[in-house]
Backbone as JSON, one array per atom type, in Angstrom:
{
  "sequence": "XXXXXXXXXXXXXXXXXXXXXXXXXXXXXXXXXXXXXXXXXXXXXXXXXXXXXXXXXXXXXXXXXXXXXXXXXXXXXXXXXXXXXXXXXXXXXXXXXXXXXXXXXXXXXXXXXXXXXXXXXXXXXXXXXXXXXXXXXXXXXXXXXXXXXXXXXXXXXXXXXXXXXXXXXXXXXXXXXXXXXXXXXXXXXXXXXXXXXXXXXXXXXXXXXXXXXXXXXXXXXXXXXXXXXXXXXXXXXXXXXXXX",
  "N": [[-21.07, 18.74, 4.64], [-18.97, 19.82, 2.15], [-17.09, 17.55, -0.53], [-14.3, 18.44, -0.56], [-13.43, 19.15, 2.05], [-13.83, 17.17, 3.08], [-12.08, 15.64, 2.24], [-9.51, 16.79, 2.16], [-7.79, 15.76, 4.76], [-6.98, 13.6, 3.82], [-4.76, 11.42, 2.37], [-3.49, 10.15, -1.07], [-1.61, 7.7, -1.77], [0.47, 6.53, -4.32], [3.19, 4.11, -5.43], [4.99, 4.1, -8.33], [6.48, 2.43, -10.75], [8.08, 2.83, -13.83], [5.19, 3.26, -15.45], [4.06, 4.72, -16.9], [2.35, 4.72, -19.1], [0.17, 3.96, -17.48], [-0.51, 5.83, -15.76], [-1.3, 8.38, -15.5], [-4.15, 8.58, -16.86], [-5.15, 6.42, -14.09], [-4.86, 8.53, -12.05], [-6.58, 10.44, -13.42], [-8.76, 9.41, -13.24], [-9.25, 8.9, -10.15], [-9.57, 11.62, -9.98], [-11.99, 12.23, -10.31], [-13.76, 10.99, -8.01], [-12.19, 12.01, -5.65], [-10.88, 14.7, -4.2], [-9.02, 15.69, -2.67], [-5.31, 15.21, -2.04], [-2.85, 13.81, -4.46], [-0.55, 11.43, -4.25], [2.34, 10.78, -6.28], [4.46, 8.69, -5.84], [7.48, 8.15, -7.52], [9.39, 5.75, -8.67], [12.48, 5.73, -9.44], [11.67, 5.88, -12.31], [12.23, 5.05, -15.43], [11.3, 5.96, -17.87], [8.48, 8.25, -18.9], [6.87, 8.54, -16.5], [7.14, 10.03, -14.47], [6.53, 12.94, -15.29], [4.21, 12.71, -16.71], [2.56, 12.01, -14.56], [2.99, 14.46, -13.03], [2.09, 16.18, -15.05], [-0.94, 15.17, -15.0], [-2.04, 16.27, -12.79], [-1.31, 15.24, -9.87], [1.44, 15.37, -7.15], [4.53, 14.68, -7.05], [6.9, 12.62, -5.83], [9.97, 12.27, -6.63], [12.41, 9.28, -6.74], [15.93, 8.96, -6.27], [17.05, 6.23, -6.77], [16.08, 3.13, -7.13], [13.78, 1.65, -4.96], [12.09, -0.55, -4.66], [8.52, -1.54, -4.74], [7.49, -1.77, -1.76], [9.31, 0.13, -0.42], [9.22, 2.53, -1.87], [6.45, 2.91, -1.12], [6.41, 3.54, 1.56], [7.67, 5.86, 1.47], [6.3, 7.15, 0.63], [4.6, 7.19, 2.85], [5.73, 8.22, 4.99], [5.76, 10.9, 4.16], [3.49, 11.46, 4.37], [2.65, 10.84, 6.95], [4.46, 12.83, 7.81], [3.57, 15.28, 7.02], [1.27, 15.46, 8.77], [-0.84, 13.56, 7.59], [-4.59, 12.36, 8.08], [-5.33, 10.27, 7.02], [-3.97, 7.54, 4.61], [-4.39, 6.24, 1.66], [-3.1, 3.23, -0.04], [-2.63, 3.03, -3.38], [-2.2, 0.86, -6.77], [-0.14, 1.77, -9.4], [-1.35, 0.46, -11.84], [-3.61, 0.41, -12.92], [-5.21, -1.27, -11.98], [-6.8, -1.07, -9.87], [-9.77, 0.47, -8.83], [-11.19, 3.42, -8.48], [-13.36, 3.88, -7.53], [-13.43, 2.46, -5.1], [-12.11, 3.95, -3.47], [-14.18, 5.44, -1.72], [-15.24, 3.72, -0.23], [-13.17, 2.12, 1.02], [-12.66, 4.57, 3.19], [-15.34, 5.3, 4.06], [-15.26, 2.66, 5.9], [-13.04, 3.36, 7.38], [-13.73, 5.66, 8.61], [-15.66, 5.26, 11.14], [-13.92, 4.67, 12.93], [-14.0, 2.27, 13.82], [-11.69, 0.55, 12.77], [-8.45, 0.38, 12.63], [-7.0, -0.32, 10.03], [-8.28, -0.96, 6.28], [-8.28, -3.1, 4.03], [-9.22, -3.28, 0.48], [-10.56, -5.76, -0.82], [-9.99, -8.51, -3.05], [-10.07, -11.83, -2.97], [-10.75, -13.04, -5.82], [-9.17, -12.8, -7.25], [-6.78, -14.52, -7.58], [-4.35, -16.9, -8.66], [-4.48, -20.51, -8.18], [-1.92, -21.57, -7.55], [-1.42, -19.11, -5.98], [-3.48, -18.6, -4.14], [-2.99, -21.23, -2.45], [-0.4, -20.41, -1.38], [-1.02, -18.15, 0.13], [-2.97, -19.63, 1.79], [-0.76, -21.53, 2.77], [0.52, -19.33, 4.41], [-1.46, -18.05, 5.51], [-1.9, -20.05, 7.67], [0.93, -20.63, 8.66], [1.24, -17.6, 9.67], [-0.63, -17.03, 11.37], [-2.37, -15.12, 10.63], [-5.81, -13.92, 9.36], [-6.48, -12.81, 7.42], [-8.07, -12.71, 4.39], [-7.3, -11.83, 1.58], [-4.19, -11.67, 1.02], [-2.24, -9.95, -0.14], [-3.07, -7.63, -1.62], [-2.83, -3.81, -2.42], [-4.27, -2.2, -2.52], [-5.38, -0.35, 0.32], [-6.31, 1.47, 3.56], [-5.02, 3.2, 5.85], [-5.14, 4.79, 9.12], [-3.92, 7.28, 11.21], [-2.27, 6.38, 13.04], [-1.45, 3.49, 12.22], [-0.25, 4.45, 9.83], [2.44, 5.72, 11.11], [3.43, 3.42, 12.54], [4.1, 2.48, 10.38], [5.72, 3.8, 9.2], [8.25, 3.59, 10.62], [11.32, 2.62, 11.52], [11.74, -0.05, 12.04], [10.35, -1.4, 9.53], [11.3, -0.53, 7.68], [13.07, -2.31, 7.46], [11.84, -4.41, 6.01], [10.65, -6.21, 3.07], [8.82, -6.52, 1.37], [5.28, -5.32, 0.25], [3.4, -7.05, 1.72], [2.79, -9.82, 3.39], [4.64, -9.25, 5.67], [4.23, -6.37, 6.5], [1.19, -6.83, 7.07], [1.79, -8.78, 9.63], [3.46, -6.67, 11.22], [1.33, -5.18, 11.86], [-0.26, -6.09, 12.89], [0.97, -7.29, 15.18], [1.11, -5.1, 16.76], [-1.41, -4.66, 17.36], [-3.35, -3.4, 16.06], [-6.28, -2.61, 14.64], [-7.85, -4.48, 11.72], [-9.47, -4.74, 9.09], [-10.92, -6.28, 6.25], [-12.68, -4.85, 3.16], [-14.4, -5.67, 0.38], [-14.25, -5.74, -2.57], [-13.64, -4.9, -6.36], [-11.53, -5.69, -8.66], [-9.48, -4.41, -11.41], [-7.82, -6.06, -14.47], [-4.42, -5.9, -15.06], [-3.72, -3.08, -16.95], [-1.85, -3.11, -18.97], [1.49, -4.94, -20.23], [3.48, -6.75, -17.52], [3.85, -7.83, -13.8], [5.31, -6.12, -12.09], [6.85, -7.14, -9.61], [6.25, -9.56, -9.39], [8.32, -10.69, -11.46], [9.6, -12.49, -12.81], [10.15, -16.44, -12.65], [12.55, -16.8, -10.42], [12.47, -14.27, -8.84], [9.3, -15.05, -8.02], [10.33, -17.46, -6.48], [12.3, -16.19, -4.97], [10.6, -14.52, -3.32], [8.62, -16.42, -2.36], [10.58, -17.55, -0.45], [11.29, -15.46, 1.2], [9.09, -14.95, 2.31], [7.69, -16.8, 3.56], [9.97, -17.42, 5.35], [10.01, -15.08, 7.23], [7.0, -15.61, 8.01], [7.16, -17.98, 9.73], [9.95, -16.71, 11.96], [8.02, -14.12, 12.49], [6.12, -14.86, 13.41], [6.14, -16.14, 16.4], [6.97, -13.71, 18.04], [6.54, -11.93, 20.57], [2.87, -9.45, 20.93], [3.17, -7.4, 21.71], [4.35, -4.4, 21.85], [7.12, -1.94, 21.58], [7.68, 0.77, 19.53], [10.44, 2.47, 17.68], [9.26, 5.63, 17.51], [8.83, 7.53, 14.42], [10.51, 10.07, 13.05], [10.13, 13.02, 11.81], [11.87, 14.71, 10.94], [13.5, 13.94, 9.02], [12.5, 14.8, 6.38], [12.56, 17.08, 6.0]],
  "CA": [[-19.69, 19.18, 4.38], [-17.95, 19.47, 0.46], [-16.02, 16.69, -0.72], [-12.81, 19.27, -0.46], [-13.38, 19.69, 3.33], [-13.86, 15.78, 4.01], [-10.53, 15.07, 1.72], [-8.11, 17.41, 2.94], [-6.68, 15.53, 5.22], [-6.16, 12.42, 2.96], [-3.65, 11.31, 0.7], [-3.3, 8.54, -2.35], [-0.17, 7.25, -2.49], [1.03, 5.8, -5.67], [3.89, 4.03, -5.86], [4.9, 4.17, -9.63], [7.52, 2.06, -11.78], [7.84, 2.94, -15.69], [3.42, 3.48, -15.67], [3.84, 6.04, -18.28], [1.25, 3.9, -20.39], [-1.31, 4.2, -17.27], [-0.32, 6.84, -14.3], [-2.39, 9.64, -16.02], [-5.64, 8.0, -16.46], [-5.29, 6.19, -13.17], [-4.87, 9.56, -11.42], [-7.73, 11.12, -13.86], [-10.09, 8.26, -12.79], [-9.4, 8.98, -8.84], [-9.48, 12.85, -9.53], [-13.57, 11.85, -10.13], [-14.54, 10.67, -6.9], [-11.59, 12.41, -4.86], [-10.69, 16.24, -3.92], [-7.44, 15.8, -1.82], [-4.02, 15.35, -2.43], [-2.8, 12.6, -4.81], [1.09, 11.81, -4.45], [2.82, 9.5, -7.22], [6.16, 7.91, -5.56], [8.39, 7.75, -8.57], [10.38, 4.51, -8.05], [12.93, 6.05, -10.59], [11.6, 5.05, -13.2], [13.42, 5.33, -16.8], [10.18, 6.57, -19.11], [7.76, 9.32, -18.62], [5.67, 8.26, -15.59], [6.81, 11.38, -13.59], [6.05, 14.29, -15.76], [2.95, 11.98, -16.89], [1.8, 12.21, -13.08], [2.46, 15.87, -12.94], [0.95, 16.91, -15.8], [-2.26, 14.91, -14.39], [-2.45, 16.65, -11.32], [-0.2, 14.92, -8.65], [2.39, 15.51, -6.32], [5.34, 14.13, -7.18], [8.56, 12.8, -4.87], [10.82, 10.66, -6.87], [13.24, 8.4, -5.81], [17.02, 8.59, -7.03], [17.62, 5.08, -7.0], [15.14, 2.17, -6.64], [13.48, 1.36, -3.42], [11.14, -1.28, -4.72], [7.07, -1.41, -4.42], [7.38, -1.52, 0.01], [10.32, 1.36, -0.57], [8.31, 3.61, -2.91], [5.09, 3.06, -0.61], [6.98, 3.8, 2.39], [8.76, 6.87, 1.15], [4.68, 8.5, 1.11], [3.83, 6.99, 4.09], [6.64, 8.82, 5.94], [5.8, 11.8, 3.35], [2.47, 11.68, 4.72], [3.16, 11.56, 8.76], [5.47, 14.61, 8.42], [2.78, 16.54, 6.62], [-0.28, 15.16, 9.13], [-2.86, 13.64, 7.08], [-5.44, 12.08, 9.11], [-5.91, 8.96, 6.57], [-3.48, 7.1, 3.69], [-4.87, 5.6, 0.88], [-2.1, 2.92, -0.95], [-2.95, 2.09, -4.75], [-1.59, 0.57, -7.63], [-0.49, 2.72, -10.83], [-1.63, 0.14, -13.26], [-4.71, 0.21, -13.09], [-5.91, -2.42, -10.79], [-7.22, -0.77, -8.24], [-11.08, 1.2, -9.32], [-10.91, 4.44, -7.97], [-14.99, 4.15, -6.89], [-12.6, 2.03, -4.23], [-11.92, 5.21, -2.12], [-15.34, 5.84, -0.76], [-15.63, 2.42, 0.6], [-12.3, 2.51, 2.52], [-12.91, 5.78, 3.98], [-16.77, 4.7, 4.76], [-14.81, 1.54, 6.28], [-12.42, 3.79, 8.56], [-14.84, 6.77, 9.21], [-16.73, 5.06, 12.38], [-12.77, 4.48, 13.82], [-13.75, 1.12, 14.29], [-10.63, -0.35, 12.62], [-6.88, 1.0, 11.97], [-6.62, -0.43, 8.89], [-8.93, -1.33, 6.03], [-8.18, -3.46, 3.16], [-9.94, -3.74, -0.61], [-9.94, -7.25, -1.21], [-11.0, -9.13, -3.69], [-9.27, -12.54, -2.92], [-11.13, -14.25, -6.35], [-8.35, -13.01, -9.04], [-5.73, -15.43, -7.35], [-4.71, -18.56, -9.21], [-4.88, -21.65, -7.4], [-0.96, -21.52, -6.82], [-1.76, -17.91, -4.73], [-4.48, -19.49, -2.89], [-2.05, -22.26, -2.12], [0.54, -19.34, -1.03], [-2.28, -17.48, 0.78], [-3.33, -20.91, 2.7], [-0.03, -21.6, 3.76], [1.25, -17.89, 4.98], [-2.33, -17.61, 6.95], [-1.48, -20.77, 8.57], [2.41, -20.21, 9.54], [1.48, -16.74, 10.54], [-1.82, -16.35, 12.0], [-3.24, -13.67, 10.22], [-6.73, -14.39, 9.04], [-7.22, -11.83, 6.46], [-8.5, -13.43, 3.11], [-6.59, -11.32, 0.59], [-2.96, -10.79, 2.0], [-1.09, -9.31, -1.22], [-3.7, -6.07, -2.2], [-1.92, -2.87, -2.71], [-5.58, -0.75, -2.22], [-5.44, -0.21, 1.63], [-6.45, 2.83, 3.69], [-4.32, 3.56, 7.05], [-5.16, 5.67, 10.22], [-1.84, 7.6, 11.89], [-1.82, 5.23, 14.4], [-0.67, 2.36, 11.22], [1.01, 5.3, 9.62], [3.36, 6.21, 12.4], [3.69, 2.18, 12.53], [4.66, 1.89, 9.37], [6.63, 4.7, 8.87], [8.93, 3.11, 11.78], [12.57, 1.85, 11.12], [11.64, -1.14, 11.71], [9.2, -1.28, 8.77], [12.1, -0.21, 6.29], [13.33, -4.1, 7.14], [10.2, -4.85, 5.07], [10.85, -6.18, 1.13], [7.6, -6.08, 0.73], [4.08, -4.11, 1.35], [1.74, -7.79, 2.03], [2.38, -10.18, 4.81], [5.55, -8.59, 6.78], [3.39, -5.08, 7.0], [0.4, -7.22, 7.94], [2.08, -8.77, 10.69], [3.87, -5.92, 11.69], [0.46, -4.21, 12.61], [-1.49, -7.22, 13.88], [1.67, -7.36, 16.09], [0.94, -3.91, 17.5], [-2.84, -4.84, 17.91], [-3.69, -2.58, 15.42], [-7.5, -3.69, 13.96], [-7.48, -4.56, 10.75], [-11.23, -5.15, 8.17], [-11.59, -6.21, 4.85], [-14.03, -4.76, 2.68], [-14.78, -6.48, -0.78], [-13.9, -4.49, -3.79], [-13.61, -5.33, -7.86], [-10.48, -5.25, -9.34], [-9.71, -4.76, -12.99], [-6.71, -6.32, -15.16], [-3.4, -4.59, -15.62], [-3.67, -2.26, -18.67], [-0.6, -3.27, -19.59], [2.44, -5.6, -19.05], [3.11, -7.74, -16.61], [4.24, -7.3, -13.0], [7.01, -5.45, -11.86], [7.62, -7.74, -8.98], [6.94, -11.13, -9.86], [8.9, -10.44, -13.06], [10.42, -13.79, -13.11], [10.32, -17.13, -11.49], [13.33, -16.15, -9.56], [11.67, -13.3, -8.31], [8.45, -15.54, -7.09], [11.05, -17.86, -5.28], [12.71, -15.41, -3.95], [9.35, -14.0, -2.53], [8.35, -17.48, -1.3], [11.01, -17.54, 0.59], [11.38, -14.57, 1.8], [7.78, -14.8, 3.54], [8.12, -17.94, 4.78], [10.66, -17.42, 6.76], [9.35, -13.54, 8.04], [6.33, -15.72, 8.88], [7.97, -18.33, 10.72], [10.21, -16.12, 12.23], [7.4, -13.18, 13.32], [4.61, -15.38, 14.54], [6.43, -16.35, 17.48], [7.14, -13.09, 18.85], [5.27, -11.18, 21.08], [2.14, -9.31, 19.87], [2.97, -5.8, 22.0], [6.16, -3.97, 22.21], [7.53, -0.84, 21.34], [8.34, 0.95, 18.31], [11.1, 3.89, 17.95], [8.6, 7.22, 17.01], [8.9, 7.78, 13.35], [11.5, 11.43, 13.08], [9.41, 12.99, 10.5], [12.75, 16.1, 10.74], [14.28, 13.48, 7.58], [11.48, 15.06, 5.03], [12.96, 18.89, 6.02]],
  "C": [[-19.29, 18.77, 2.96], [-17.09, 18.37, 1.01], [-14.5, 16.92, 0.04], [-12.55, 19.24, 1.09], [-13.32, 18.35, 3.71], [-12.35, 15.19, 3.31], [-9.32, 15.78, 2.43], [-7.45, 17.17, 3.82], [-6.36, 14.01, 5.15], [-5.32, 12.31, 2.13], [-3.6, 10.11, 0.45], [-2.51, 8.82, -2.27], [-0.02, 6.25, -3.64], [2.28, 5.41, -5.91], [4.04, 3.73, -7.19], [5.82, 3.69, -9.89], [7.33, 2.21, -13.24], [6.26, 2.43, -15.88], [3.41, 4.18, -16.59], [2.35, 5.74, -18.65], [-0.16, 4.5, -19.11], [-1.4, 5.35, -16.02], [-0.93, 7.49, -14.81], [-3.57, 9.07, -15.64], [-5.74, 7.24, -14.83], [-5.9, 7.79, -12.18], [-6.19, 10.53, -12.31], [-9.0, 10.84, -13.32], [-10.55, 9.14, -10.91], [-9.37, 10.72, -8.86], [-11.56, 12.72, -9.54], [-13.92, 11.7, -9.16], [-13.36, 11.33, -5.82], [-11.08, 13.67, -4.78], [-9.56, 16.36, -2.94], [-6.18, 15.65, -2.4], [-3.66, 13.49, -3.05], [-1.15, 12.73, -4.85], [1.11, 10.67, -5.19], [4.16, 9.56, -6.6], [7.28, 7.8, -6.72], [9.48, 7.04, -8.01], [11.61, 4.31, -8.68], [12.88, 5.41, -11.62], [12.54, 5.56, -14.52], [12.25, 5.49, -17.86], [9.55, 7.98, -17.91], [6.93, 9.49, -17.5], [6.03, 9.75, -14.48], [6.15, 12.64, -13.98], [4.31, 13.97, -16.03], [2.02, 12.5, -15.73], [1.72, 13.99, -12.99], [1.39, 16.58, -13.21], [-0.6, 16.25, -15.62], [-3.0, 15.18, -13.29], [-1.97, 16.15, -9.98], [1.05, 15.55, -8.01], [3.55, 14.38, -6.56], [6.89, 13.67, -6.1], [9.03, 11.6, -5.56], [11.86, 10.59, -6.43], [14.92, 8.83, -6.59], [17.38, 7.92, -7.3], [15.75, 4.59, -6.61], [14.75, 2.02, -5.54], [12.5, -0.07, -3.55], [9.31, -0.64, -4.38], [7.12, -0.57, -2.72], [8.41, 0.11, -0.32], [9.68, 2.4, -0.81], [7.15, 3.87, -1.6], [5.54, 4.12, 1.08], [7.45, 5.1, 2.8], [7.29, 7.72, 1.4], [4.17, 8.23, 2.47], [4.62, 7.97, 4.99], [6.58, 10.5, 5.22], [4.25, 12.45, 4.6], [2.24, 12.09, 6.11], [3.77, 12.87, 8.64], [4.45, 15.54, 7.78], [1.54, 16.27, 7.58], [-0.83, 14.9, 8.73], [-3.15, 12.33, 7.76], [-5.22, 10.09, 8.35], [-4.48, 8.73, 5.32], [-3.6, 6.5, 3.08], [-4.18, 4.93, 0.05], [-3.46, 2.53, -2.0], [-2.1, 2.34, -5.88], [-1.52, 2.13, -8.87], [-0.52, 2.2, -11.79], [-2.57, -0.24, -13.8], [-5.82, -0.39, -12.94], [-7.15, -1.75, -10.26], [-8.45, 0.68, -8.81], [-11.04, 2.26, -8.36], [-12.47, 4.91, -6.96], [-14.63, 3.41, -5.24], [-12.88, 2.91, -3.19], [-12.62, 5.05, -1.5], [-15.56, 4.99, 0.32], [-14.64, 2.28, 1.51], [-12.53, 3.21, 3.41], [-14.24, 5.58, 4.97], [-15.81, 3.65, 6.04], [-13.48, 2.26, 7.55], [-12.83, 4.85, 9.34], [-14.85, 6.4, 11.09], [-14.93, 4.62, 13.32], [-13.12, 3.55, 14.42], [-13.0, 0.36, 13.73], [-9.62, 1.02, 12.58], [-6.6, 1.44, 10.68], [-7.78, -1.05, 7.78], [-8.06, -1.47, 4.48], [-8.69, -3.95, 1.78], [-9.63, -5.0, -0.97], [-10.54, -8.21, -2.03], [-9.85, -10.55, -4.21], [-9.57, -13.95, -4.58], [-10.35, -13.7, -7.17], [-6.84, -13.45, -8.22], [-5.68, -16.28, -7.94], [-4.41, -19.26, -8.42], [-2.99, -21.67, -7.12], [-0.66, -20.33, -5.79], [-2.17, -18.18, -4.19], [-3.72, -20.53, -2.22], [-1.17, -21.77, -1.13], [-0.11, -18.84, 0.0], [-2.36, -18.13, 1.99], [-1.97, -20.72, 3.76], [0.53, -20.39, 4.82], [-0.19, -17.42, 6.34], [-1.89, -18.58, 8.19], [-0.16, -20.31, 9.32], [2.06, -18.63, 10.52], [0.74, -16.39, 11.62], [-2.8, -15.51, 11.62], [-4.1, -14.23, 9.08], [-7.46, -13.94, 7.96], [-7.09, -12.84, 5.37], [-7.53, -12.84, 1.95], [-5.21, -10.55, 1.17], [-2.42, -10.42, 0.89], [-2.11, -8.25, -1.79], [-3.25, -4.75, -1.67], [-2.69, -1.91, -2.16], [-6.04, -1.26, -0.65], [-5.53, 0.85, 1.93], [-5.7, 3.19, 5.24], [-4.65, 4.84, 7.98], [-3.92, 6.44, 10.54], [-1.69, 6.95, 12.74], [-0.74, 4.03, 13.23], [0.23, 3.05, 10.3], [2.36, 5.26, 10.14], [3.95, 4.72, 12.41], [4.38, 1.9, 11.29], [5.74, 2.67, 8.7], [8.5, 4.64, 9.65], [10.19, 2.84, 10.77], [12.52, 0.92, 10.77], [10.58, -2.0, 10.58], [10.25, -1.25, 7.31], [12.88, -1.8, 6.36], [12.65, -4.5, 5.68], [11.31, -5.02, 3.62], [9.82, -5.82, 0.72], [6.18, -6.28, 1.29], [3.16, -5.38, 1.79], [2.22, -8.13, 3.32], [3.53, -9.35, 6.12], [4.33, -7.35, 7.48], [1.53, -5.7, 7.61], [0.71, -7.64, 9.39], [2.18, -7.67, 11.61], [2.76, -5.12, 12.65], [-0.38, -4.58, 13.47], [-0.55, -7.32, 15.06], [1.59, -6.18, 17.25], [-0.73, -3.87, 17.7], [-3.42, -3.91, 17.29], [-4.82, -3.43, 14.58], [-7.55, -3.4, 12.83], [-8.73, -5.62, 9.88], [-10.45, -5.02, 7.37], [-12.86, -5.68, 4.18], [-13.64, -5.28, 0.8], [-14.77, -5.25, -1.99], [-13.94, -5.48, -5.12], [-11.99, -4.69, -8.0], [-10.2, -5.41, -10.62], [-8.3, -5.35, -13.13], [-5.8, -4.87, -15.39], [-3.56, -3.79, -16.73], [-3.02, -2.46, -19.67], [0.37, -4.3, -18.71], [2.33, -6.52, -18.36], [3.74, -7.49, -15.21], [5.4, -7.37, -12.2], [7.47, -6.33, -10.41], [7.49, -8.66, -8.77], [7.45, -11.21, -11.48], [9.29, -11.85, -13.56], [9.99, -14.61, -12.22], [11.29, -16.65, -10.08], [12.82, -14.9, -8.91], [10.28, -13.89, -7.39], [9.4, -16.65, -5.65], [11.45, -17.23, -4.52], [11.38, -14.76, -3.05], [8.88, -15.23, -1.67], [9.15, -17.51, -0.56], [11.65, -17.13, 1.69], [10.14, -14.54, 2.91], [7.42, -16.03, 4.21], [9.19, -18.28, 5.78], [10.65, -15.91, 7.67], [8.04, -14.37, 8.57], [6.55, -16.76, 10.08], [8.79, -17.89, 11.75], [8.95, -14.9, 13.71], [6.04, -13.69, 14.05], [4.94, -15.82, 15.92], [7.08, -15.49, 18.63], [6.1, -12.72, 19.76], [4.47, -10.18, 20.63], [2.44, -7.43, 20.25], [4.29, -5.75, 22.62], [6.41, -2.41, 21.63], [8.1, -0.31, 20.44], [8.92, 2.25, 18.62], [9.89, 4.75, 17.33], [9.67, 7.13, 15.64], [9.38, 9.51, 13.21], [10.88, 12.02, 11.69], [10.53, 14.63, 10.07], [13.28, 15.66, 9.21], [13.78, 14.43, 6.27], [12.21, 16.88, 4.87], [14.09, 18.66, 5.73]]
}
């Protein structure tokens, strides 16, 4: 079977903030090894990163206001349920995330022996992430090695899950949306990937100290909090009528 016939019912999501500098080439890179549909999230940004994405071959849905990283990601995931595609591929638009990536997710959810499969390459943490890492596996439970990577590939089962109400709680796409799915018993592999340096910049959501505090302690108390619920329960069905 062509590439075209095994992609068509995937989609890259991209959430995008002011990428101008790298959303093209990103999306040039992944038009190489991929033949399906690439959507860029526009997180309204204030430079060129939408027309950028166009004119590189994407699908565009931007935002009118901000939604953040989880917001943006969210906005395709629920893009993606209402159109059916089988699989959802999150990655960065700054160039992180190697586009030779794909194959290995997809390989990695093919045999539908997981949900969810995560690229992880837990050695470009510094020793205060690993620290972060440590404690958040401990408080929550969840055993995965690299909990903050963006390049993940989703079933509609973690779709549909994540596309939920209760999902738009979320600040942001690492440990909440891990829980959230380990909570629904949804299986969930690592596979080992390379990641390159930003291209540019520095990142849009630890911009500041204030911004990492606020993240510490935002997920320390979502994991405190969600490790002591129960692991199976019921989510409202995801209304995919919003997108019409």
């Amino acid at each position: 079977m062509q590439d075209s016939e095994l992609h068509k019912n995937i989609a890259i999501l991209i959430p995008a903030k002011n990428e101008a500098d790298s959303v093209g080439a990103v999306i040039r890179g992944i038009k190489r090894c991929f033949s399906g549909q690439i959507i860029v999230i526009d997180d309204a940004s204030q430079d060129e990163t939408a027309s950028i994405a166009r004119q590189a071959g994407a699908y565009v849905i931007p935002l009118a206001y901000s939604l953040g990283a989880w917001g943006a990601t969210q906005t395709g995931l629920r893009y993606a349920w209402q159109q059916g595609y089988a699989v959802a591929i999150t990655m960065d638009a700054d160039g992180q995330h190697e586009p030779d990536s794909i194959p290995i997710l997809l390989a990695a959810l093919a045999p539908a022996n997981c949900d969810v499969v995560i690229g992880a390459h837990p050695q470009r943490g510094s020793f205060a992430r690993r620290f972060a890492w440590s404690l958040f596996r401990w408080l929550s439970g969840v055993t995965l090695e690299d909990l903050t990577s963006g390049l993940r590939g989703y079933n509609q089962k973690a779709i549909n899950i994540l596309a939920s109400s209760e999902a738009t709680l979320l600040d942001y796409q690492d440990m909440g949306v891990l829980m959230l799915l380990s909570q629904n018993n949804l299986i969930i592999e690592e596979v080992p990937i390379s990641m390159q340096p930003r291209r540019n910049g520095h990142s849009r959501i630890f911009s500041s100290w204030w911004a990492v505090t606020h993240y510490m302690i935002y997920t320390l108390i979502l994991c405190l909090a969600r490790s002591k619920r129960i692991k199976i329960r019921q989510l409202k069905p995801f209304n995919p009528l919003i997108f019409k």
